[in-house]
N, C-alpha and C positions, 0 to 999 in steps of 0.2 A: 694473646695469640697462642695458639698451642700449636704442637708438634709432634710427628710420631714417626719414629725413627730408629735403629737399632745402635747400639753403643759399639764405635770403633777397638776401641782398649776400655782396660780397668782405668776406672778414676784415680785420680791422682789431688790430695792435699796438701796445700802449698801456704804461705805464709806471708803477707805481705810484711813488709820494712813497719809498720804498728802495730804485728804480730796480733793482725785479724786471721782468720783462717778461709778458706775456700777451697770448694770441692773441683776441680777441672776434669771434662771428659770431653770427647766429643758426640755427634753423631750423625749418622748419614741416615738421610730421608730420600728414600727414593719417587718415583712419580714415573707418569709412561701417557703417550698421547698418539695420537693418529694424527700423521703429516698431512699435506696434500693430496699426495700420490697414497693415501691409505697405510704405509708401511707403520708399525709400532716403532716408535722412540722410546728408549731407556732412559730415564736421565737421576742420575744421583745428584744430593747436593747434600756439602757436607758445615755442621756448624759445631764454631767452640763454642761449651758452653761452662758456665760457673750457677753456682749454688753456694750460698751465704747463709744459710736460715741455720744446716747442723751439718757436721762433719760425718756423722754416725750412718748420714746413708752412702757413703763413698762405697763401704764396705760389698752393699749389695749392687751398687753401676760397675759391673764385670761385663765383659766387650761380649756382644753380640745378645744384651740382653734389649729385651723391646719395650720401649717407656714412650712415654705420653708426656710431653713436657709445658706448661704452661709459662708464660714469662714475656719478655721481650725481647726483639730482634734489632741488631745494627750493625751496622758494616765498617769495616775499618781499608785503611789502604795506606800504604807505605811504601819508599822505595829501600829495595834490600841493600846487600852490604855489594850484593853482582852487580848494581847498578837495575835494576830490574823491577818491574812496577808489581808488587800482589796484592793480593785484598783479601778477607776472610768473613764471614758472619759469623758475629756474635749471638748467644743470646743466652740473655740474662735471667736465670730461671726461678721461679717464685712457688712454683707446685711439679712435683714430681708422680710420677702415676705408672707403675710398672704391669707390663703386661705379657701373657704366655701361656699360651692354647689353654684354654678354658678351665685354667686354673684361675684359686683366686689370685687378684689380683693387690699390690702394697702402692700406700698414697703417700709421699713424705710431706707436707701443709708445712705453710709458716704457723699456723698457728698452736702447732708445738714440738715440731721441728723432729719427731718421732717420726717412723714407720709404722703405718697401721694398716690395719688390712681390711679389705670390702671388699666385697663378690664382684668380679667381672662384670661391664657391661649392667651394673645394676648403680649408677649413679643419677641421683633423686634433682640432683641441683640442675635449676630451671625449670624443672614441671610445673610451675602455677604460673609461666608466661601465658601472655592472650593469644599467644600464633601457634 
């Protein structure tokens, strides 16, 4: 699944109790539709995410930058300490793809866990599908 969304805050790296490391941010993805009666709907929806592959891109997820995230989504729910029911989406992120006006554009990949960089809008993956 992928996502595109602008980063709430600066990431933040954290350390689980087996002193694995992870990147935690958020991000709000907005959307917008036409009701019944024609009026425009706003609607933001906002998800935690983590990043396990490298620490190294926390550095550049500073709030209100605009990424591409690929990974996966799932939802958690809990009652609080108010006695109160919330829920949150997760999502679990595997590829990272940073984007910003028609600059190039940085991809963090598992498979080397670096930041590298490729033109905007110039991604080659999937052009030999049959559709």
């Amino acid at each position: 699944m992928n996502i595109i969304g602008r980063l709430t805050g600066d990431a933040k790296i954290n350390t689980t109790p087996n002193d694995k490391q992870v990147v935690n941010f958020s991000v709000a993805v907005n959307d917008s539709y036409r009701n019944k009666q024609g009026e425009r709907i706003e609607h933001t929806e906002y998800f935690n995410c983590a990043y396990w592959i490298s620490i190294n891109v926390a550095k550049a997820l500073t709030k209100g930058t605009l990424v591409e995230l690929t990974g996966r989504v799932s939802a958690r729910a809990w009652v609080g300490k108010d006695g109160g029911l919330h829920a949150s989406l997760n999502f679990h992120t595997s590829q990272i793809k940073f984007h910003e006006g028609g600059k190039k554009a940085q991809t963090a990949a598992p498979d080397n866990g670096n930041i590298s960089a490729a033109p905007a809008g110039n991604n080659r993956e999937g052009e030999n599908l049959p559709f």
